[in-house]
N, CA, C and O atoms as a GROMACS GRO file, in nm:
protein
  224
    1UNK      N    1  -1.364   3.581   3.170
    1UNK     CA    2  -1.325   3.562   3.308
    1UNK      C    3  -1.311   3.414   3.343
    1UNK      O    4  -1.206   3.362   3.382
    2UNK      N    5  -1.438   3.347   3.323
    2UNK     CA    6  -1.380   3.155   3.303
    2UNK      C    7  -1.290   3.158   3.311
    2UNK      O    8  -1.213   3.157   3.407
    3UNK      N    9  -1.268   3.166   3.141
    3UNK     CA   10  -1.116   3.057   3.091
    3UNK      C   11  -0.991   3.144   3.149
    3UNK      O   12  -0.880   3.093   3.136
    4UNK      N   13  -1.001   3.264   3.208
    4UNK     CA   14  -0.882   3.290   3.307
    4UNK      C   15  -0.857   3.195   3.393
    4UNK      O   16  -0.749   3.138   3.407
    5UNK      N   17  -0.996   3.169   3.477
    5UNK     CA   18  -0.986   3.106   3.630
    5UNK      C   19  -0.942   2.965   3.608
    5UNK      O   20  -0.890   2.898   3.698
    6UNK      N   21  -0.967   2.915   3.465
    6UNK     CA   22  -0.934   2.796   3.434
    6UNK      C   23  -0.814   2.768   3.420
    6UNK      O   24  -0.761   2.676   3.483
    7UNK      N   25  -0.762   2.829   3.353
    7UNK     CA   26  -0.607   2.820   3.311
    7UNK      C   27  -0.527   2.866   3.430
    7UNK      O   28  -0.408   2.837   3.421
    8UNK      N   29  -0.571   2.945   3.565
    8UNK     CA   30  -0.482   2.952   3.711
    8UNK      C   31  -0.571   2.842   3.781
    8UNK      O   32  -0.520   2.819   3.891
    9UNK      N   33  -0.655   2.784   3.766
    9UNK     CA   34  -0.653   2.665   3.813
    9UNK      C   35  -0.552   2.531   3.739
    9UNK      O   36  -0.473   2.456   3.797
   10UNK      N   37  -0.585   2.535   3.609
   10UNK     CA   38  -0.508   2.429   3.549
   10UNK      C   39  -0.333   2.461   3.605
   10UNK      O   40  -0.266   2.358   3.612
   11UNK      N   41  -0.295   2.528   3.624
   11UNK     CA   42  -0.141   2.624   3.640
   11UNK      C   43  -0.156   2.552   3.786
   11UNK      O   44  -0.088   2.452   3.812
   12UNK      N   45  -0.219   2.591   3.854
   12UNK     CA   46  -0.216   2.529   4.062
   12UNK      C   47  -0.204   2.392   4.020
   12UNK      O   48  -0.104   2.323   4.041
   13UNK      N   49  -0.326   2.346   3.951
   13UNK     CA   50  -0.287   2.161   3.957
   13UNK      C   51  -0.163   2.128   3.922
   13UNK      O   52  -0.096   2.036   3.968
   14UNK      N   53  -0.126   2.220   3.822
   14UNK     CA   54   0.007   2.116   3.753
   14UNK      C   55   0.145   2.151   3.836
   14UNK      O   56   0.238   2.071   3.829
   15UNK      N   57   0.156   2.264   3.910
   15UNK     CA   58   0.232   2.325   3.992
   15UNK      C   59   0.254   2.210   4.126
   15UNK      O   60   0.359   2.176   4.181
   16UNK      N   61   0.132   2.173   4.150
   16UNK     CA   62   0.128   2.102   4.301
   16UNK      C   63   0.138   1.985   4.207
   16UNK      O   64   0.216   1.904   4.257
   17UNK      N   65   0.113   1.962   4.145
   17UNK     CA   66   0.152   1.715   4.096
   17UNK      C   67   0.288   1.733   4.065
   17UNK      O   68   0.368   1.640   4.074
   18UNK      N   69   0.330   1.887   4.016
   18UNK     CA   70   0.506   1.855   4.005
   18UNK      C   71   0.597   1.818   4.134
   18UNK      O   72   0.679   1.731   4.163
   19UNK      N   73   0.521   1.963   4.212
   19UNK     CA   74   0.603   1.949   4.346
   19UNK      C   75   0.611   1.832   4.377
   19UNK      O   76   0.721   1.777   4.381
   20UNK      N   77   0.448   1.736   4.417
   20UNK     CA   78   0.419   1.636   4.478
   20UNK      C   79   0.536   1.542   4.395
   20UNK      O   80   0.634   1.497   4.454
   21UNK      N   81   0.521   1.530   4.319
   21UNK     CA   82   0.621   1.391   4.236
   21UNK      C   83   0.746   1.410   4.235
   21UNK      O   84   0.809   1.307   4.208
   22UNK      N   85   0.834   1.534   4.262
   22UNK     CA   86   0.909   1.574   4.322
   22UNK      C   87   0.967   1.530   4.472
   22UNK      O   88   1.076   1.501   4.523
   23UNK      N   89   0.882   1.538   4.496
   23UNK     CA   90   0.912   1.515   4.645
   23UNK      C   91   0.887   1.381   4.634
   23UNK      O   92   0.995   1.332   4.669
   24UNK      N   93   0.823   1.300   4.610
   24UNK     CA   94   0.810   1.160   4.600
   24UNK      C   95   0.955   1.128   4.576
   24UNK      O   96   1.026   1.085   4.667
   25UNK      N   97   1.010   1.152   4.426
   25UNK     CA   98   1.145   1.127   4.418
   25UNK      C   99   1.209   1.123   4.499
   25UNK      O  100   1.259   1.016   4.533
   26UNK      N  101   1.241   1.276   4.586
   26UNK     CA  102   1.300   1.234   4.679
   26UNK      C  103   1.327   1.166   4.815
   26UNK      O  104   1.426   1.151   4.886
   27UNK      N  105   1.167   1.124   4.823
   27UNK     CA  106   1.125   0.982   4.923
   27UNK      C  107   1.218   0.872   4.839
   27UNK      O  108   1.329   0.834   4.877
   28UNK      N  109   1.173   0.843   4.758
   28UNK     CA  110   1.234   0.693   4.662
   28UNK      C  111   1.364   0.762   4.704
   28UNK      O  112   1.331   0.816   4.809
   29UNK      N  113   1.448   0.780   4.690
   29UNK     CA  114   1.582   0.802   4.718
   29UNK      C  115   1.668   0.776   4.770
   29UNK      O  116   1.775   0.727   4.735
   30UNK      N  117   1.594   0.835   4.940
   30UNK     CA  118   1.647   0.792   5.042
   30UNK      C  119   1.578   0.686   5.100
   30UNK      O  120   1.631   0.642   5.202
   31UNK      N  121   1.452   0.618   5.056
   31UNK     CA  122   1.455   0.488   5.061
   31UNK      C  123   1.533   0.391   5.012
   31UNK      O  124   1.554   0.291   5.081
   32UNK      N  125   1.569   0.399   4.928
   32UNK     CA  126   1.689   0.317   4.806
   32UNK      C  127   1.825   0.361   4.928
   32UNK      O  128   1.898   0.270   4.966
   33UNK      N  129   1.839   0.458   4.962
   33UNK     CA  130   1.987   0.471   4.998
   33UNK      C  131   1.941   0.410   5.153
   33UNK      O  132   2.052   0.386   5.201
   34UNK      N  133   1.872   0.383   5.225
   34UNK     CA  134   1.868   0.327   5.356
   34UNK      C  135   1.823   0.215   5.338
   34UNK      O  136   1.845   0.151   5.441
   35UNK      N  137   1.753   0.136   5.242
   35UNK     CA  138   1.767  -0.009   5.194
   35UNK      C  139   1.895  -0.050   5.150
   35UNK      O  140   1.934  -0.154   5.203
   36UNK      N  141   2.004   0.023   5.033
   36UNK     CA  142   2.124  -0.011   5.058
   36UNK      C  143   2.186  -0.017   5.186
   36UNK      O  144   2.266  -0.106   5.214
   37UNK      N  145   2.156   0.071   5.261
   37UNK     CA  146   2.266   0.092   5.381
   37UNK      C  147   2.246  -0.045   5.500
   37UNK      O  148   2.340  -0.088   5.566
   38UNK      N  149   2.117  -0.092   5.506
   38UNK     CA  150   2.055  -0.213   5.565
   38UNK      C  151   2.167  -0.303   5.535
   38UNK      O  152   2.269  -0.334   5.595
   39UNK      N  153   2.100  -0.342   5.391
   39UNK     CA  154   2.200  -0.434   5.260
   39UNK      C  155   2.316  -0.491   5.305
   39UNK      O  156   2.350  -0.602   5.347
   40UNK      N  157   2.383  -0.354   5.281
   40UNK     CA  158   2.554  -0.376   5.308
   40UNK      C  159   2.603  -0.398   5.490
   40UNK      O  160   2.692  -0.477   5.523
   41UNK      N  161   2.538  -0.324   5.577
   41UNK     CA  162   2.547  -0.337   5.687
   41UNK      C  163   2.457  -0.447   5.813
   41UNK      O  164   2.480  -0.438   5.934
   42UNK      N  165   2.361  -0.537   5.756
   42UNK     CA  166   2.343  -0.616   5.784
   42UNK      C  167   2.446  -0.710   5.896
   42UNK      O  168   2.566  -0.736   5.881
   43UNK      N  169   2.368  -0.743   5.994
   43UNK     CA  170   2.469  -0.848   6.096
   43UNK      C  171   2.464  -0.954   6.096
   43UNK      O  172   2.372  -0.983   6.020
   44UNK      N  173   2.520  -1.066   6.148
   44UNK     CA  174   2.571  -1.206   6.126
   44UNK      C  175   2.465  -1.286   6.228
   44UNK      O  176   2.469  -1.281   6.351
   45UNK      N  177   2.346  -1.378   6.126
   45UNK     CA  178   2.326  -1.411   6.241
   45UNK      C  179   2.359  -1.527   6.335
   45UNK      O  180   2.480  -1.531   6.360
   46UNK      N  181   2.273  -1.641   6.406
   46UNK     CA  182   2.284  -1.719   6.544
   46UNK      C  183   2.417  -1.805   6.493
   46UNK      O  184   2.512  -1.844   6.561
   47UNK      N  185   2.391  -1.822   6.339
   47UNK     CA  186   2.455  -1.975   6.296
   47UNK      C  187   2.600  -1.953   6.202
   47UNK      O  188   2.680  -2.036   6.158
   48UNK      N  189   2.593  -1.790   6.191
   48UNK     CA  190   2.746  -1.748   6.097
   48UNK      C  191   2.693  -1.678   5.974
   48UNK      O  192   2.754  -1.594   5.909
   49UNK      N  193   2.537  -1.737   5.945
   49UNK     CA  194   2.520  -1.606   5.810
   49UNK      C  195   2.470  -1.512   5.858
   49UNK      O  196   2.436  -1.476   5.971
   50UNK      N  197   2.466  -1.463   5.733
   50UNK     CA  198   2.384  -1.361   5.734
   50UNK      C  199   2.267  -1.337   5.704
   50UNK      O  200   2.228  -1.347   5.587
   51UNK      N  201   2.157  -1.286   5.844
   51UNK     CA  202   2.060  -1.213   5.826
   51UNK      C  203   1.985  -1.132   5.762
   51UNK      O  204   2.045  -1.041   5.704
   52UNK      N  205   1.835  -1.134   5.748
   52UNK     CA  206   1.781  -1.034   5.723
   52UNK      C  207   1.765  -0.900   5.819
   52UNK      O  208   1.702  -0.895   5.925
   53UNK      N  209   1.823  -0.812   5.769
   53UNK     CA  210   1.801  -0.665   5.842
   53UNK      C  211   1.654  -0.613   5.919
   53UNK      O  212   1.634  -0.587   6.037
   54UNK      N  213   1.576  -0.611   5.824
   54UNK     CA  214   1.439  -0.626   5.824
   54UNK      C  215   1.351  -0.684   5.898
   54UNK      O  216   1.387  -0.800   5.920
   55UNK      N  217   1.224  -0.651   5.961
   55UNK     CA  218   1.121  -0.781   6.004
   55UNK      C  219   1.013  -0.807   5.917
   55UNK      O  220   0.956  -0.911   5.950
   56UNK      N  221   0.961  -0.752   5.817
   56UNK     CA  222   0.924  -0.830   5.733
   56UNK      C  223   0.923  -0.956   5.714
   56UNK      O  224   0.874  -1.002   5.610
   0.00000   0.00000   0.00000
């Protein structure tokens, strides 16, 4: 009975760190694609260049 409960426990952990890293990916993603989108769309600033998007 253990090594059942073990192995559907080991099965839940590895089930949920996939999802989780999964979904992380697709955080990184659309971070990358709205840091490009900043990037390229960035405005001009006081003096003729260009700005940082960001306040950092």
């Amino acid at each position: 009975m253990v090594p059942l409960l073990l192995v559907l426990l080991l099965a839940l952990i590895l089930f949920g760190a996939g999802f989780a890293l999964k979904a992380l990916w697709w955080i990184a993603v659309i971070v990358l694609v709205v840091w490009l989108l900043g990037f390229v769309m960035r405005s001009a600033g006081p003096s003729g260049t260009r700005g940082r998007w960001y306040r950092w």
